[in-house]
C-alpha positions in Angstrom: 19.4 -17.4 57.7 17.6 -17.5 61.0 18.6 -18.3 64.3 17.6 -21.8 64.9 14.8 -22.7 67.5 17.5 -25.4 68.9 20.9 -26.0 68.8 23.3 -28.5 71.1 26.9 -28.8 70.5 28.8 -31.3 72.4 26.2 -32.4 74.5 26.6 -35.7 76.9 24.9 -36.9 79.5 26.9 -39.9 81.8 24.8 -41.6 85.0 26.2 -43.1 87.8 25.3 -46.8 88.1 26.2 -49.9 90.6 28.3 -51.4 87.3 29.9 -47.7 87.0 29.6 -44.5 84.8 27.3 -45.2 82.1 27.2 -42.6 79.2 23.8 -41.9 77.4 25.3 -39.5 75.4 28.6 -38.8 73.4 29.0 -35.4 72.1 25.8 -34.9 70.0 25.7 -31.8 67.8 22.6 -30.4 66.4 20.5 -27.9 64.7 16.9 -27.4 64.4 15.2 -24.8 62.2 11.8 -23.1 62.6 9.3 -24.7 60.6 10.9 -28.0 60.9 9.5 -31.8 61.4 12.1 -34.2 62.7 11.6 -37.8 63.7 14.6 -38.9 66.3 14.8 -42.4 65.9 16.8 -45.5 67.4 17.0 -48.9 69.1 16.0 -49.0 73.0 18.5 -47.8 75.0 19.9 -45.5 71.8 20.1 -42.1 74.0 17.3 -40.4 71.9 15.0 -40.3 74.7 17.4 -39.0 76.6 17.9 -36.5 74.6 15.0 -35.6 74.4 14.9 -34.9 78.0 17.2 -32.4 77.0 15.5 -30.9 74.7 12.7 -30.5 76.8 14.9 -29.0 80.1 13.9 -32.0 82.0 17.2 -33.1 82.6 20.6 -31.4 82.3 23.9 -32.1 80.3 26.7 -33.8 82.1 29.2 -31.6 79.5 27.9 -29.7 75.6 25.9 -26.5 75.6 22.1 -25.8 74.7 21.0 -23.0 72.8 16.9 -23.0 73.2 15.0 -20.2 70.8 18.8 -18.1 71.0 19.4 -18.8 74.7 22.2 -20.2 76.2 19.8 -23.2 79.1 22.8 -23.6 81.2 22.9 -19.5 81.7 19.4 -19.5 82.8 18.3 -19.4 86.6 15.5 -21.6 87.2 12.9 -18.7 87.1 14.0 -17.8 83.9 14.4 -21.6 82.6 10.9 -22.5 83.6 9.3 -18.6 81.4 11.8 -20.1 78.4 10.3 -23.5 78.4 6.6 -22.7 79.1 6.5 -19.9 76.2 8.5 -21.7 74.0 7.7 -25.9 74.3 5.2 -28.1 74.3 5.1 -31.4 75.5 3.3 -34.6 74.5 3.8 -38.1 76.0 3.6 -41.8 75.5 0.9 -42.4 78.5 -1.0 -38.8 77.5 -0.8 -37.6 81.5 -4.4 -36.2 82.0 -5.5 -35.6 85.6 -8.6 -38.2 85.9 -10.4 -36.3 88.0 -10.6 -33.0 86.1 -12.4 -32.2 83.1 -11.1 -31.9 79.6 -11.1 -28.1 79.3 -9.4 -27.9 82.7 -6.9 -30.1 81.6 -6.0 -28.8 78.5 -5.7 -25.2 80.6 -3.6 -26.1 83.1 -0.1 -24.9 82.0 -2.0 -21.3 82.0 -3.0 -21.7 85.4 1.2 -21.8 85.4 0.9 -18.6 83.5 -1.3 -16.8 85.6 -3.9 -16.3 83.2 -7.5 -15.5 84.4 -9.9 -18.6 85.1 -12.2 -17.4 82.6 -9.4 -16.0 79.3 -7.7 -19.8 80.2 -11.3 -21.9 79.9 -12.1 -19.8 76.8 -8.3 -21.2 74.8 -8.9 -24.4 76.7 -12.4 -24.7 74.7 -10.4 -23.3 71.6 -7.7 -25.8 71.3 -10.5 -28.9 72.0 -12.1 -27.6 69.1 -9.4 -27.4 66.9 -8.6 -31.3 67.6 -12.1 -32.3 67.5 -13.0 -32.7 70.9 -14.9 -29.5 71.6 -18.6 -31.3 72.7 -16.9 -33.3 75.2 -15.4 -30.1 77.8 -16.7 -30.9 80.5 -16.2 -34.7 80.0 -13.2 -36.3 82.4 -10.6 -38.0 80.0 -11.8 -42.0 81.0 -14.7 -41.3 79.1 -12.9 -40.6 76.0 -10.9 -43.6 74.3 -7.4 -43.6 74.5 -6.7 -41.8 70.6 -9.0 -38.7 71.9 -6.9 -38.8 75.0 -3.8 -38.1 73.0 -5.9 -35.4 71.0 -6.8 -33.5 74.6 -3.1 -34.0 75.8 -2.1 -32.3 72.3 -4.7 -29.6 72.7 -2.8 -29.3 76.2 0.8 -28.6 74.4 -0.7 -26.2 71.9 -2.2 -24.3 75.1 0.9 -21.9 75.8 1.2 -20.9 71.7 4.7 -23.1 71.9 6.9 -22.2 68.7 7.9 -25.8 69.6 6.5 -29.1 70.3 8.2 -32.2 71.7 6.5 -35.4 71.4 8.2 -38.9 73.0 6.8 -41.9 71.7 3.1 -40.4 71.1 2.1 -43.2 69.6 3.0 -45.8 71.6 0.0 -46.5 72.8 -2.5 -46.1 70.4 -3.6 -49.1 67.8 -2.2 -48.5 64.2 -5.3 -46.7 62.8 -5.4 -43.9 65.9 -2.1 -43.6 65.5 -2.3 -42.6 61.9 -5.3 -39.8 62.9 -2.8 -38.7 65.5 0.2 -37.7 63.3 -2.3 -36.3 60.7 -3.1 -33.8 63.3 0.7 -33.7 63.7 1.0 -32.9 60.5 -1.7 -30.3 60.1 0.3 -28.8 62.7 3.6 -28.8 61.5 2.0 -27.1 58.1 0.7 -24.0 60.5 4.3 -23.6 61.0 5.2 -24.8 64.8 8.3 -26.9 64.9 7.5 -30.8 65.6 10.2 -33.1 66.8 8.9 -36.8 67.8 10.5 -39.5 69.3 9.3 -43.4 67.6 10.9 -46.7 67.1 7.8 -47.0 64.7 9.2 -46.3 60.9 5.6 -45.9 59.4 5.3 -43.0 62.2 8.6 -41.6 61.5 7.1 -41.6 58.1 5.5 -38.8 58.4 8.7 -36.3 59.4 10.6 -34.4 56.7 13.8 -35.3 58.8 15.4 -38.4 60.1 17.7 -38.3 63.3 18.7 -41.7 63.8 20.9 -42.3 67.5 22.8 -45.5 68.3 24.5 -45.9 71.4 24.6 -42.7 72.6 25.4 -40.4 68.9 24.1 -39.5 66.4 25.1 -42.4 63.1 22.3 -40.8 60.1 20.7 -37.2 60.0 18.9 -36.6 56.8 15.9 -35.3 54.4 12.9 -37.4 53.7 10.6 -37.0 50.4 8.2 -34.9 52.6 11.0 -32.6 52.7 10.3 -29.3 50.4 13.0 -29.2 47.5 
């Protein structure tokens, strides 16, 4: 069996608050597969978007380790952190995080700027990706002339930009009316069937639907962690 893409054991995270240490996290333990599409679920305040932080090297453990594509995170200097992460995740958010004042294409290319890919190879995968979510014939458009579904599209074209094996979605969504949302994890499906690894945060069960695999947190662990009928026999 192969290595898998992620793997925590142990990890917690605790804050420091006015009312004391509070901890989001208790000693989760988990593995994720290549190929795999996994819906973290829970009440507010659950720790899953915390973890998720995690996941995504925005944050770091307060105790637990993190294996990311076979490498140990906390054994990672930052310049080394930052080359795993950019080669390895994408990200997608709740509130899509376009620059308003640059175009489409520029937007979707700027984690190669990152890179240091040339101006014109990064404007040529930028025009790629829009393509492949639909959104080719508006480039050169800036993202408030685009609704708020084909906003989501651009910032997924955005994650896809790098070639991630991985992509991490929080809440994407959350935003979106219930008939965008269902064109937005179509395309999340479509790309979980090319083979990249999707793991999603929702509260949303109709969204978390559309996973082959249910994480379910409360209060900090992890209570259910199971298959879904999408899940190949």
């Amino acid at each position: 069996m192969t290595e898998p893409v992620i793997r925590v054991a142990g990890l917690g995270k605790s804050y420091a608050t006015a009312a004391g240490l509070f901890t989001a996290l208790k000693g989760v333990n988990l593995e994720v597969r290549e190929g795999e599409y996994i819906a973290i679920m829970g009440p507010s305040g659950s720790g899953k978007s915390t973890f998720m932080n995690l996941l995504g090297c925005l944050d770091t453990p307060t105790c637990g380790e993190y294996w990311l594509a076979g490498e140990n995170v906390a054994h990672l200097d930052n310049d080394s952190l930052a080359r795993l992460r950019n080669r390895t995740l994408g990200f997608v958010f709740q509130g899509f995080n376009l620059l308003s004042r640059v175009s489409l294409q520029d937007n979707v290319a700027l984690p190669l700027v990152y890179a240091g890919v040339d101006k014109e190879a990064r404007r040529a995968r930028a025009r790629l990706l829009l393509d492949k979510v639909g959104l080719g014939r508006y480039a050169e458009s800036l993202p408030n002339r685009i609704s708020g579904g084909q906003q989501q599209r651009v910032a997924i074209a955005r994650a896809l930009v790098n070639a991630p094996h991985l992509i991490l979605a929080d809440e994407p969504t959350g935003n979106l009316d219930s008939h965008t949302s269902e064109e937005i994890m179509r395309l999340f499906n479509e790309l979980n069937g090319e083979g990249i690894t999707v793991i999603l945060v929702t509260h949303e069960p109709d969204i978390a639907a559309h996973a082959k695999r249910q994480v379910r947190f409360l209060d900090g662990e992890i209570v259910s962690d199971h298959l879904t009928e999408h899940a190949p026999c």
